[in-house]
C-alpha positions in Angstrom: 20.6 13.5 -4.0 22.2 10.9 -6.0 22.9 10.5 -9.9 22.5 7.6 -12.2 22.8 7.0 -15.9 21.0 4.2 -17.8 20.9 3.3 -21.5 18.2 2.4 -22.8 16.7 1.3 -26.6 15.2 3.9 -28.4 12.2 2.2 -28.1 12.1 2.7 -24.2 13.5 5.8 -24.4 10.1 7.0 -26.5 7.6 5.4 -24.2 9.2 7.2 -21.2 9.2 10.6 -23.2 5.3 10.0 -24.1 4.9 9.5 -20.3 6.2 12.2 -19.6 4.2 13.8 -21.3 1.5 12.8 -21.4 0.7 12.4 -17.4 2.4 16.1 -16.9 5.5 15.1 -15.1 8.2 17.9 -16.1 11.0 15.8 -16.3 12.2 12.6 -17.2 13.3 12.0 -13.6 9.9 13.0 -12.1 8.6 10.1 -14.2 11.0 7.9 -12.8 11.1 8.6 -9.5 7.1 8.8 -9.2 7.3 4.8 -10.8 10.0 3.7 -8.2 7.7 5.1 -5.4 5.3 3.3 -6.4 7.2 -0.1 -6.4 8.2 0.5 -3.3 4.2 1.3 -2.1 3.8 -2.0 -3.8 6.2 -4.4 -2.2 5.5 -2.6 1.0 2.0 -4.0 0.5 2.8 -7.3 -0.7 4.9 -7.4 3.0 2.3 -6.7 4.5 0.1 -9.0 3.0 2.0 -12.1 3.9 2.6 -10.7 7.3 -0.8 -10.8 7.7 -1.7 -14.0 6.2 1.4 -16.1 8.8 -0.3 -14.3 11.6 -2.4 -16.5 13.7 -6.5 -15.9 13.5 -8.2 -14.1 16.2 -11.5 -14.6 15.5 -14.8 -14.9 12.6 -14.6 -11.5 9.8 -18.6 -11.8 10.6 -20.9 -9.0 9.4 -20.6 -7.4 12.9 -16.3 -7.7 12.8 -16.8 -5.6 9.6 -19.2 -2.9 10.7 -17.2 -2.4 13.8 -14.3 -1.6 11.3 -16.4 0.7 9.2 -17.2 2.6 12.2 -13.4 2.4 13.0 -12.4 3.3 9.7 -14.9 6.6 9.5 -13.1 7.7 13.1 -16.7 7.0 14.6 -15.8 4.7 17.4 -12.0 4.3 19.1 -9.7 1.2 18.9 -10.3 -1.6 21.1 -7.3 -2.3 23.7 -6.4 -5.6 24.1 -8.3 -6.1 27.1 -11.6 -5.1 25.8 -11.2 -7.4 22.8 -11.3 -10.5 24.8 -15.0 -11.4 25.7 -16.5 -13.7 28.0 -16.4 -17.7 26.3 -13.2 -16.3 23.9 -9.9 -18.0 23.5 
């Protein structure tokens, strides 16, 4: 594992200490490490988001589309293959 040293103003240096603190991380780097993770969670997200919005529709998010993936979700019903997801009149 790697080392770094920042400086910081006092003020910063407080708020980080409080955090510590008071969320129950035992050290300083805990703290920081736990944040970074999170940014990374959260620009993993936001790439995933714009994938998803350049790729091309497949079809209508109708009340049925959304039940299907609440049974999928819940692990109640398997994930369609390709094949079975095209129906009859579909392009």
């Amino acid at each position: 594992m790697g080392t770094m040293n920042i400086s910081l103003p006092d003020d910063m240096k407080q708020f980080i200490d409080q955090q510590v603190s008071e969320r129950g991380y035992g050290t300083t780097s805990e703290y920081l490490r736990d944040l970074i993770r999170k940014e990374q969670d959260r620009q993993h997200l936001r790439s995933l988001i714009l994938e998803g919005m350049a790729s091309p529709r497949v079809g209508e998010a109708d009340p049925a589309y959304f039940e299907k993936l609440r049974q999928r979700a819940a692990g109640k019903t398997p994930r369609a293959t390709p094949a079975a997801r095209k129906s009859p009149g579909r392009k």
